[in-house]
Steps between C-alpha positions, in 0.01 A plus 500: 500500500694405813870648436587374870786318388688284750882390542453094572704305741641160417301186596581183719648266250230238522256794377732639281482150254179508574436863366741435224309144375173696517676755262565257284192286472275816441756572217442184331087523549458823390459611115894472349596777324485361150099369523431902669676644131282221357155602712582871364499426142231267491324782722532727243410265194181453664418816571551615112349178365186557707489835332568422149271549187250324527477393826159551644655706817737789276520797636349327811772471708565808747749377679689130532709509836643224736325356789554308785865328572625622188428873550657459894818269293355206766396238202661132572382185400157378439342233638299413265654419122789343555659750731477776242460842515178676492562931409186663665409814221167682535383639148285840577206529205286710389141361441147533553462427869181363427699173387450199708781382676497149252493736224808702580674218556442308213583796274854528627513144436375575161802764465762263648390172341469654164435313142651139484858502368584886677741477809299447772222271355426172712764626763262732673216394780191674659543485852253658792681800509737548277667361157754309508801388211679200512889505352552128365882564581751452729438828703130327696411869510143585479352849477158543693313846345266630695276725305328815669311786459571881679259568757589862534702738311587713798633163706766305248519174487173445759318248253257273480653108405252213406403142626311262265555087479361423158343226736298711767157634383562907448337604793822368666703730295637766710674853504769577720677810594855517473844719512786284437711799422437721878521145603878480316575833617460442885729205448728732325496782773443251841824309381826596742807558308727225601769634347784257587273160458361643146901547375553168672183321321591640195893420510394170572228480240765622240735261595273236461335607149838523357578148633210307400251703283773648262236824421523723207533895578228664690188494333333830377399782709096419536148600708628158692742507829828392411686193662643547847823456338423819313352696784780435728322216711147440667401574850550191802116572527435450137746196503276339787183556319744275184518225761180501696327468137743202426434317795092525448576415167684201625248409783196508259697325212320165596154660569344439175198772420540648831545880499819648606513834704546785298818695407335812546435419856781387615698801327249706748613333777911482450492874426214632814835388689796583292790650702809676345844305607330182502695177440324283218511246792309767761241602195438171467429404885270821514322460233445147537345595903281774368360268279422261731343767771280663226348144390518416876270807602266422218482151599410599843234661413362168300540775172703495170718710482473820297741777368536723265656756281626773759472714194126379404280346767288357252792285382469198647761284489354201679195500294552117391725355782460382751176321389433368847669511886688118411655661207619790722639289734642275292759787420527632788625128598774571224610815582600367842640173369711754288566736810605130689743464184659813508586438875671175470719646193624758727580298711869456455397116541462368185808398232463609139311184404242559746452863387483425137202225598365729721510797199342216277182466729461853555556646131559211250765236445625693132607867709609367804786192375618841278496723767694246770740352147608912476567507873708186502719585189550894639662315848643229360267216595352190348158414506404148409240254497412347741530806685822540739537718789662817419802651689397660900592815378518726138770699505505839282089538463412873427363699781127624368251763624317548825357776651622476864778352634447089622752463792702172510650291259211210473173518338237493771309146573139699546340842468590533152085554440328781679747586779792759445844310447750626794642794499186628277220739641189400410282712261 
């Protein structure tokens, strides 16, 4: 792990509400600390009920670990189902590997679904890839498992996962080789130690779970990360992969059957250029450009683009998106609409209004009138509908990370994307 840490200098004032309303947006998209004590129970419950008498996998189950945004503490809202939750958990088995991939599959479905009238009967679904439970409650959380079988002994966690629509003919059924876990790890030890923005993330996230989630004591110590409130904050680079996943989330919402980019690729890409004493606001901006560039030079080359595991080459993580070059440019189209965005709300141009409906098109309506409403009521100021302009100037608004000094007192107009900011050498 990086253990560069770097003392930040304060912002221009126009970027410092900027940085601070980003703050509090991704705290109001990510997973709230009372629904991540909720995932880790229900995580557990699973686990044991999958291996209870007799179900047809017990003593099956080597190992049941996180995946994905929950094992990296990046999981926000869903797309799909309401704006729920989806908790990513890969369930390691061990079984003849002569089993098709339909086969393995439907037994875990088996397991999970179990005999009418037992917990998880008629909740449960058999999807490509994985199994997923429903919760008919208030939480919208959903728990994808993944089952998988060990490849290797000598090479943990290097597995085989399985792909089979109960609609496709079984010669479409596939293998693939994955490693979640490495994958989880190089997150884990690529990730700078921002140590002032994690205590500020997680005063902030504190302050506003206490306010408006009202959460019981810290849930039990289990094989799942605990909250960033716990942990003492998240990375700006983790916090930019919250957003960036919000705002394709948010671009997509209308695209009915249209397949989003992955997670997992996009969690590639914000860490290949995480820097320690980054500003959420400078993660953001970077990660958002190398995005572009590496779908760019793809495109260039009339190809798809393609990466993988740095951990396991034969991970691939664009193995079902993009289907086609329109559907790769149609994000790469967002991702600068959302790097055009970002400019004009540092801008210093804008009143509070304007930000908040700016927020609303970038990362839904629901975080960003809570994020601007916390603003307003910490400085004193109304926000009403229709929307008035907000005061020239916010007096009083906390000076937050960067790592190099921006000279001046005024955000810049321009070279906010690709270009150093003045005063900063460039990498």
């Amino acid at each position: 792990m990086n253990s560069r840490v770097l003392r930040y200098a304060p912002l221009p004032q126009a970027l410092a509400l900027a940085e601070d309303l980003l703050i509090r947006t991704a705290i109001r998209i990510e997973l709230p600390p009372s629904l991540h004590e909720l995932a880790v129970r229900r995580f557990e419950a699973v686990r044991t009920y999958i291996e209870r008498d007799g179900s047809p996998l017990k003593d099956r189950v080597r190992i049941f670990y996180p995946q994905g945004s929950m094992a990296i503490r990046a999981t926000i809202r869903s797309r799909k189902r309401s704006d729920g939750y989806d908790i990513d958990i890969v369930a390691e088995l061990i079984l003849d590997p002569r089993l098709t991939p339909a086969q393995i599959l439907d037994l875990l479905f088996v397991a999970i679904n179990g005999e009418p009238g037992s917990r998880y009967h008629g909740k449960v679904k058999r999807q490509s890839r994985c199994v997923t439970v429903e919760y008919d409650d208030d939480s919208r959380m959903h728990l994808d498992i993944t089952p998988s079988l060990l490849i290797a002994h000598d090479d943990p966690r290097l597995s085989q996962i399985f792909h089979a629509k109960p609609e496709e003919p079984a010669h479409q059924h596939r293998r693939l080789i994955m490693n979640s876990n490495a994958f989880v790890e190089h997150v884990r030890a690529a990730t700078p130690i921002d140590l002032e923005f994690r205590q500020r993330y997680a005063k902030e996230a504190k302050r506003y779970e206490e306010r408006f989630l009202r959460i019981r004591a810290d849930a039990d110590v289990v094989p799942v990360p605990s909250h960033s409130t716990i942990e003492g904050g998240k990375s700006a680079s983790i916090v930019a992969l919250q957003l960036l996943k919000s705002n394709r989330n948010e671009r997509y919402r209308s695209r009915k059957g249209v397949r989003m980019p992955p997670s997992v690729m996009l969690s590639r890409l914000v860490i290949d250029v995480a820097r320690p004493g980054s500003s959420l606001l400078e993660a953001l901006a970077r990660s958002c450009q190398h995005i572009i560039d590496t779908l760019q030079a793809a495109e260039a080359l009339g190809q798809c683009v393609d990466i993988r595991n740095p951990r396991c080459e034969h991970d691939r993580f664009t193995d079902r998106w993009p289907e086609d070059l329109r559907a790769q440019r149609i994000y790469i189209e967002d991702l600068l609409l959302l790097r055009q965005q970002l400019h004009v709300l540092t801008n210093g141009q804008l009143s509070l209004p304007e930000m908040r409906d700016l927020l609303a098109q970038m990362f839904g309506e629901g975080p960003a009138q809570s994020a601007i409403e916390d603003i307003a009521e910490l400085h004193g100021l109304a926000i009403q509908r229709p929307a008035i302009a907000a005061p020239a100037r916010i007096s009083s608004i906390a000076a937050v990370p960067t790592s190099a000094r921006i000279s001046g007192g005024r955000a810049p107009s321009h070279s906010f994307y690709g270009t150093p900011w003045p005063g900063r050498p460039k990498r």
